[in-house]
C-alpha positions in Angstrom: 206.7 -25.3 -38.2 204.7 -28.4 -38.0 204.5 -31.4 -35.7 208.1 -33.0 -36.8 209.9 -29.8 -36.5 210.0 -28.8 -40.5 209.4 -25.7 -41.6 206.8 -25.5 -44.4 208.6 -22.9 -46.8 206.2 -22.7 -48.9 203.8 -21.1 -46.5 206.5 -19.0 -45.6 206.9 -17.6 -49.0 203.0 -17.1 -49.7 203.1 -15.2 -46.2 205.9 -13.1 -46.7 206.9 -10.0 -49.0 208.8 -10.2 -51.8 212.8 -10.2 -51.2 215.7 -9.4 -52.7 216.1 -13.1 -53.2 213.2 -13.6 -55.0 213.4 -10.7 -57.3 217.4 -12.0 -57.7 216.0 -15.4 -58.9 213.0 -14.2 -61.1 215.9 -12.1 -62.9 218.1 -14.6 -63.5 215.7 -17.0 -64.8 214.3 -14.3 -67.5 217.7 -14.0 -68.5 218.0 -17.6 -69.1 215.0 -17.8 -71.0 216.0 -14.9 -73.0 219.3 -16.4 -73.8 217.4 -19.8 -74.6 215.3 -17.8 -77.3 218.2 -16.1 -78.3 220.4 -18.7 -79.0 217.5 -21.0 -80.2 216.7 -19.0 -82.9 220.1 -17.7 -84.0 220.9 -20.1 -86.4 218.0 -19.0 -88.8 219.5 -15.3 -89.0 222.8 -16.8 -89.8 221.6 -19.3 -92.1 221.8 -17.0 -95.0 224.7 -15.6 -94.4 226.5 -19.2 -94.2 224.9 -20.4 -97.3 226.5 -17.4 -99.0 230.2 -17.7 -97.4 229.9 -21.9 -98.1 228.5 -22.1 -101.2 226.1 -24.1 -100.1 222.0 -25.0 -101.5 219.1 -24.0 -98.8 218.2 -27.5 -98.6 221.2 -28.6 -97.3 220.3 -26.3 -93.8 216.8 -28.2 -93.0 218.5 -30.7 -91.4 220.6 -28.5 -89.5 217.3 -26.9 -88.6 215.7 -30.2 -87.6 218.7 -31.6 -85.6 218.2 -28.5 -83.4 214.7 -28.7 -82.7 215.1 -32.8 -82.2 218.1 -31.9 -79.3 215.7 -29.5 -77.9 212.9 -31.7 -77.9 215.1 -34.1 -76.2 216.8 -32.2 -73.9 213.2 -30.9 -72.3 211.7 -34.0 -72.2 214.7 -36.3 -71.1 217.2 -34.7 -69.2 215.7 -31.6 -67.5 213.9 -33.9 -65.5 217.9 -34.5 -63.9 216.8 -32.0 -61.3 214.5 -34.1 -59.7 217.4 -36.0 -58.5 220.2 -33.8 -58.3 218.3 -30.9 -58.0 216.6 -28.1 -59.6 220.2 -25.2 -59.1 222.6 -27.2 -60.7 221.0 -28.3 -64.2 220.1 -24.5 -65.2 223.6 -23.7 -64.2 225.4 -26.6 -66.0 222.7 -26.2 -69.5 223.4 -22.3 -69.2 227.4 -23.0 -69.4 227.3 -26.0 -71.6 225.3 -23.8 -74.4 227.8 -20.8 -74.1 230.6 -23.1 -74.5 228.7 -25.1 -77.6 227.8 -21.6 -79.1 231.6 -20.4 -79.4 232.4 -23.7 -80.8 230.0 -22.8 -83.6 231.9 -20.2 -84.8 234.9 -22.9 -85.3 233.2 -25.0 -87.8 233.8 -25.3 -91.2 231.2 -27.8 -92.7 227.4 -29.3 -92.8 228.5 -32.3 -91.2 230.1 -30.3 -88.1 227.6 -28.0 -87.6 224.6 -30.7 -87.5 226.3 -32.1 -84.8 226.6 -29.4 -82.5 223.2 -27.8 -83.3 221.6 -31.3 -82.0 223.6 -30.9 -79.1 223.4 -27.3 -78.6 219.5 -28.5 -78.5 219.8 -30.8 -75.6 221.6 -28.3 -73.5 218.8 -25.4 -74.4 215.6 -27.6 -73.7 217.1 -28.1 -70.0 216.5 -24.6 -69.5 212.9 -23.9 -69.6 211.9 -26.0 -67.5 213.7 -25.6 -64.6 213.7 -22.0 -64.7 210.2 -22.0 -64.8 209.6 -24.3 -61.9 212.2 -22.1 -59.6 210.3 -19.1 -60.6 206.7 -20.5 -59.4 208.9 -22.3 -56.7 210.2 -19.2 -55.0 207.2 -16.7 -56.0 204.2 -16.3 -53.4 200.9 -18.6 -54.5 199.0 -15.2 -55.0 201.7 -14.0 -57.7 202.9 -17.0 -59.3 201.1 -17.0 -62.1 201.9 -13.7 -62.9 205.6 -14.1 -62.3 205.6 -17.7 -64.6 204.1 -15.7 -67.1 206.1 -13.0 -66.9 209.6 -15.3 -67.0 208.1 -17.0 -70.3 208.3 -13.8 -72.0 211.8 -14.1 -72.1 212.0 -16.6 -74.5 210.0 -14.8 -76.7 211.6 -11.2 -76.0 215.2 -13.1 -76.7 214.1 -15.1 -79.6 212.9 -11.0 -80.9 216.0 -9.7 -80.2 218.5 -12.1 -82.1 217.2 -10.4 -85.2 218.0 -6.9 -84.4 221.5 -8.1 -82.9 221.9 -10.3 -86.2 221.0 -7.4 -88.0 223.7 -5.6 -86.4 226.4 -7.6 -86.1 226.7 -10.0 -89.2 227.4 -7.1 -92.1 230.0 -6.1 -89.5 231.8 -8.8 -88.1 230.2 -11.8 -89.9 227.9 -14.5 -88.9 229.8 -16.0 -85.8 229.7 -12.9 -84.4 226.1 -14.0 -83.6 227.3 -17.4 -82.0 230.3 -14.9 -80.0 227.6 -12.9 -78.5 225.3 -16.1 -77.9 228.3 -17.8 -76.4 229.9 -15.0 -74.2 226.5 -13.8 -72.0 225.7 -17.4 -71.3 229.0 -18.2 -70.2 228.6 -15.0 -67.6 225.1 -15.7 -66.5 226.1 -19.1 -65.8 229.0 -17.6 -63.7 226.1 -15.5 -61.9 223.8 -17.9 -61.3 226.6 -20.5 -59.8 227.2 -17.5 -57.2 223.8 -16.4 -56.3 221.3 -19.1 -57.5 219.3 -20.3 -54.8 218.5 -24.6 -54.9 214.7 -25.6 -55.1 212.6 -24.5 -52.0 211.6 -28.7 -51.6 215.7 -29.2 -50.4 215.3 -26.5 -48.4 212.5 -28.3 -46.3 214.2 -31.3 -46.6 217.3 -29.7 -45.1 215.7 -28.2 -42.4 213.6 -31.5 -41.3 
């Protein structure tokens, strides 16, 4: 505690053990970022399989491909940085839920047109994440293993981004290619459920709080 009576959580973090808190958090932000990678990539396994059942050329799917990355691009650079206002718990939360919701809409559309639209703004929602799951990561992990837990959290991305192929794989000569967007939609939609129940807010409102 210093002269004006705050408490310096930081220090108490870099002091202390790891906690079921901690190890909590760290989860739920790699399953965030797998989800991200997931869901990022998922409309290049699908993209064949919606060429085939619209008739469409492969051309007309770049800009599909484009709007998505632009949203993305957007959403990381624009409005994750919303959490330095309204703080860091509520904008993975919201992103995480507004993704799931915008993946099962996928599966309702029926046209270019349609599905350039929400791809952009699937996009915004996905950049948020990132971000702000990284910075609660290195937030809440002690100085001496933060790299190593930020490194470890970034995997996800990667690892989910990987495993939309072998799901893809599975699931579209099954059930079709918004079976993809289903499964990309649903397991958002419960994490963000999760992580409204036991996500922590950034360790700076905490000090704040306690001033």
């Amino acid at each position: 505690m210093n002269a004006k009576g705050s408490i310096d959580v930081g220090k108490v973090i870099d002091g202390g053990r790891v906690n079921g808190l901690q190890i909590g958090l760290l989860i739920m932000c790699g399953l965030c970022l797998v989800l991200d990678g997931f869901d990022v990539q998922a409309m290049g396994y699908v993209a064949p399989a919606i060429i085939h059942a619209w008739g469409i050329s492969k051309a007309s799917m770049g800009p599909v491909f484009g709007a998505s990355l632009f949203g993305l691009m957007l959403g990381a650079l624009g409005l994750s940085v919303l959490a330095d206002k309204i703080g860091r718990r509520p904008v993975p939360i919201g992103a995480t839920f507004a993704f799931g919701c915008l993946m099962l809409a996928t599966t309702r559309v029926t046209n270019i047109d349609a599905l350039l639209v929400l791809r952009f703004v699937t996009g915004l929602a996905l950049g948020c994440i990132m971000p702000n799951a990284m910075s609660l990561a290195g937030e809440f992990s002690a100085a001496r293993m933060r790299v190593t837990s930020m490194m470890l959290i970034s995997c996800g991305f990667t690892a989910g981004a990987a495993a939309g192929g072998f799901v893809s794989a599975a699931l579209i000569p099954a059930f079709g290619w918004p079976s993809v967007f289903i499964a990309g939609g649903v397991l958002p939609l419960i994490l963000a459920l999760a992580m409204a129940i036991w996500l922590p807010e950034s360790t700076s409102s905490w000090s704040s709080s306690i001033a």
